[in-house]
N, C-alpha and C positions, 0 to 999 in steps of 0.2 A: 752325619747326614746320609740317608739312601735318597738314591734321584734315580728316577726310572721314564727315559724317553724316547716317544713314539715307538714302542713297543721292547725296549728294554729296558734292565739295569743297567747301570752307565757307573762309572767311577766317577766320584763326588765332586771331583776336579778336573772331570773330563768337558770338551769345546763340545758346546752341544747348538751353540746359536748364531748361525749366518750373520755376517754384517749387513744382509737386508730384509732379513727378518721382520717384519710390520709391528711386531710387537717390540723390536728394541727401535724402528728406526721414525713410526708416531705414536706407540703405544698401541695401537691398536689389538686386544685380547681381553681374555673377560678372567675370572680366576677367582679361587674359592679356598678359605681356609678352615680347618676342621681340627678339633682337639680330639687325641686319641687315646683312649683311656680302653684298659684290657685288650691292647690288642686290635678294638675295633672304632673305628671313626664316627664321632656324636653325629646324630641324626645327618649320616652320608644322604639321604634318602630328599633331605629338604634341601640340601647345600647341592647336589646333583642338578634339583629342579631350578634353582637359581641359577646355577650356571646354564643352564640350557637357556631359562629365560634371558639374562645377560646377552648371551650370544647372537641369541631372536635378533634383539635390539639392534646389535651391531652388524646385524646380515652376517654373520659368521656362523658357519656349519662345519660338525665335525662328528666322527664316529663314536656315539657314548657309550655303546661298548668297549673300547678303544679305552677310553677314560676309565672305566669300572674297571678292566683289566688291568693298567695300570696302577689303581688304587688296590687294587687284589693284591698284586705281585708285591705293591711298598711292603703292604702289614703284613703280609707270609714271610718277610723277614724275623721277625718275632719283636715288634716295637710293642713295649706298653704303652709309656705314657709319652707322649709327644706331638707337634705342631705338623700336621700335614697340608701341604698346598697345594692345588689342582689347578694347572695352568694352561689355558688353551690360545694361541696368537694368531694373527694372519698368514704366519707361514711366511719364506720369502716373496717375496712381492718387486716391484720397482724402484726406486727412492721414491717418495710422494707419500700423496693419500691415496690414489687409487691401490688394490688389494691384487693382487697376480693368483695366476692361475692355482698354482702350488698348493696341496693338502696343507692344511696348518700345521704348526706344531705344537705337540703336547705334551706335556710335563708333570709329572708325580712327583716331589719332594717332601722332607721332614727333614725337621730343626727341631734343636730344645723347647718345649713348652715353658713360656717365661710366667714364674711364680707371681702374680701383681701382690701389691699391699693390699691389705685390708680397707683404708681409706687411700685415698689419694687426692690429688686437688687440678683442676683445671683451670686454664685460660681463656676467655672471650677474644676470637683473632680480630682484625680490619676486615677483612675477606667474608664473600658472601659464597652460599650455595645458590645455583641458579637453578629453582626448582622448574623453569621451564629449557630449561638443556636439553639437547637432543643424547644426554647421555644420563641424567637423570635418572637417582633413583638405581642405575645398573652398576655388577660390581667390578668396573674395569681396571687396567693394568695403568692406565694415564693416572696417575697417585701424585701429580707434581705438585698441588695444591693443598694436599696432606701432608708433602713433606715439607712444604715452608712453614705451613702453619704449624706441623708442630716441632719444627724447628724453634720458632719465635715464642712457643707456647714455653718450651724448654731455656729457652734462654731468661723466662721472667719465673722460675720455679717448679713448674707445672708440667705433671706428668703427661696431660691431654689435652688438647685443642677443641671449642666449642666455635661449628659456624651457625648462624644464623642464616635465614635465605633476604631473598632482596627484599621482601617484605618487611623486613624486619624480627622475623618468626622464630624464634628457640627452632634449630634446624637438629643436628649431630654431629659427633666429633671424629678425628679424621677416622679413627678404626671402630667407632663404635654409636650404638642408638644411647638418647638420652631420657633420666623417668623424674618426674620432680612431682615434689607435695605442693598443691593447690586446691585451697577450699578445703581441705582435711584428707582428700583424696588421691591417687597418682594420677598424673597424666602423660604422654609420651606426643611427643609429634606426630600426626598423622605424612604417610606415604605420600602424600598431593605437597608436603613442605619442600618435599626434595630429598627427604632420608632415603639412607639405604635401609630396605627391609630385611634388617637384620634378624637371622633365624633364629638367636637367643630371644632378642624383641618379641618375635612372633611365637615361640614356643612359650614366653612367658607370659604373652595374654590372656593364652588357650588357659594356661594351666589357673593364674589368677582368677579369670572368669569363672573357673570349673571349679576353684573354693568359693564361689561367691563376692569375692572383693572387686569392690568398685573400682575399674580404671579408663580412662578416658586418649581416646585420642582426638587430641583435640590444637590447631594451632592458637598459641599466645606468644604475647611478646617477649621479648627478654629480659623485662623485668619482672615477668613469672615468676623466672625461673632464678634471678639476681635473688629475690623475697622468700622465697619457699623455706621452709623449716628445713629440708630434708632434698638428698636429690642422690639421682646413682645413674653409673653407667653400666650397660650391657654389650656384651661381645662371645665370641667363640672362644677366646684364649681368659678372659675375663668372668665369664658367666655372670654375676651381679658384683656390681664393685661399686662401694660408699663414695659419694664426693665429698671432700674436704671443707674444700673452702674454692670458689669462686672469685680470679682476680684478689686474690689474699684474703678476701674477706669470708671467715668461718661461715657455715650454716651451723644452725642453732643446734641441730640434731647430728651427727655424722660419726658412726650409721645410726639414725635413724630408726623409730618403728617400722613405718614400712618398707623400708630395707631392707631391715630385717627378716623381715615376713615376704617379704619378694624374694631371699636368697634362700630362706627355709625351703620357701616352696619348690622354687626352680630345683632345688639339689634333690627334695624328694622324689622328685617326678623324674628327674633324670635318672637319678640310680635304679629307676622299675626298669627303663626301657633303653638300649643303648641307640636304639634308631626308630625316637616316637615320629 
């Protein structure tokens, strides 16, 4: 692990976080994960602009230079391949929810990039996303809701956790957007569900679109996505990964044609550009 904070290298095992910290003491902090490949960090350029957005949300401001310098300093270590994460908090603060005066703090670290299967299988939680949250939609540090879910997702088989919103709606799962065959076609949840607009999601639209293929974003229920021939999840560590089977129950296809051709593509397009 290299860890670099609020402007330096730090030893990997060094105290770098006050007991009032906002981000350990409600969460409060926005944070961004990025696979690094050659060296250089996939599409820094979109994952920067989400955390900035992130932040907006939570009235949280901080020096993105600061951050760029940081992510500088990690990769001039000489990492190829591996999991880097961009962390920005409230900074010490009060106990409570209100935010103290304090610069935040910021954090550059990497870990192993973990290798996923080729298919893997998910679980449907109890638990809804609330797409009308005041947090909605942003990619904060509050994860407590990820981790039971896919705590309990783990406990029944399953590598990943699918929530739905209160609607009822095919929502996403705790680390990643979801794509399933409907009608012969893909569809993904639209942003108004309550997903997180995930930059593999969004860079594999652009790219789908710009072959021509039909995808849709579009909300349905859950038994869309229970029925569907075929279905995959998308993420930054993940990039297109097949699902299995659904609550034990196989899909017909896994991986799937459009899978297929959704994983083709994404890795085309990526290998042109390291930060489209």
């Amino acid at each position: 692990m290299t860890l670099w904070v609020n402007g330096e290298i730090v030893d990997d095992d060094a105290l770098v976080i006050r007991a009032d910290d906002h981000g350990l003491v409600v969460g409060d902090g926005v944070f961004e994960t990025c696979e690094v490949r050659d060296g250089q960090a996939f599409a820094l350029t979109r994952h920067l602009r989400r955390l900035r957005e992130s932040a907006a949300g939570l009235f949280l401001t901080y020096d993105e230079d600061l951050v760029r310098a940081g992510v500088d300093a990690v990769l001039a270590t000489g990492l190829d391949r591996a999991r880097l994460r961009i962390t920005v908090t409230g900074g010490p603060s009060p106990y409570g929810s209100d935010r103290g005066d304090a610069p935040p703090t910021v954090m550059v670290g990497t870990g192993p990039l973990k290798q996923w299967a080729e298919t893997d299988d998910v679980a449907v939680v109890p638990w809804t996303r609330n797409e009308r949250a005041a947090t909605a939609g942003m990619k904060t540090t509050s994860y407590a809701d990820n981790v039971v879910a896919l705590h309990w997702a783990h406990d029944r088989g399953a590598a990943e956790a699918i929530f739905t919103n209160t609607r009822g709606e095919v929502c996403e799962g705790t680390g990643s957007n979801v794509f399933y065959e409907y009608d012969g076609a893909l569809v993904t949840p639209p942003l108004s569900s309550g997903c997180l607009a995930g930059i593999t999601r969004e860079l594999l639209l652009e790219w789908l679109r710009s072959e021509g293929i039909v995808v849709r974003e579009d909300a349905q229920p859950l038994e869309r996505l229970r029925t569907a021939r075929e279905a995959f999840l998308t993420s930054s560590t993940r990039r297109v990964q097949a699902i299995g089977a659904i609550d034990s129950s196989p899909y017909a296809d896994a991986p799937g044609p459009l899978t297929l051709q959704a994983k083709e593509i994404f890795d085309k397009y990526a290998a042109q550009d390291l930060d489209p």
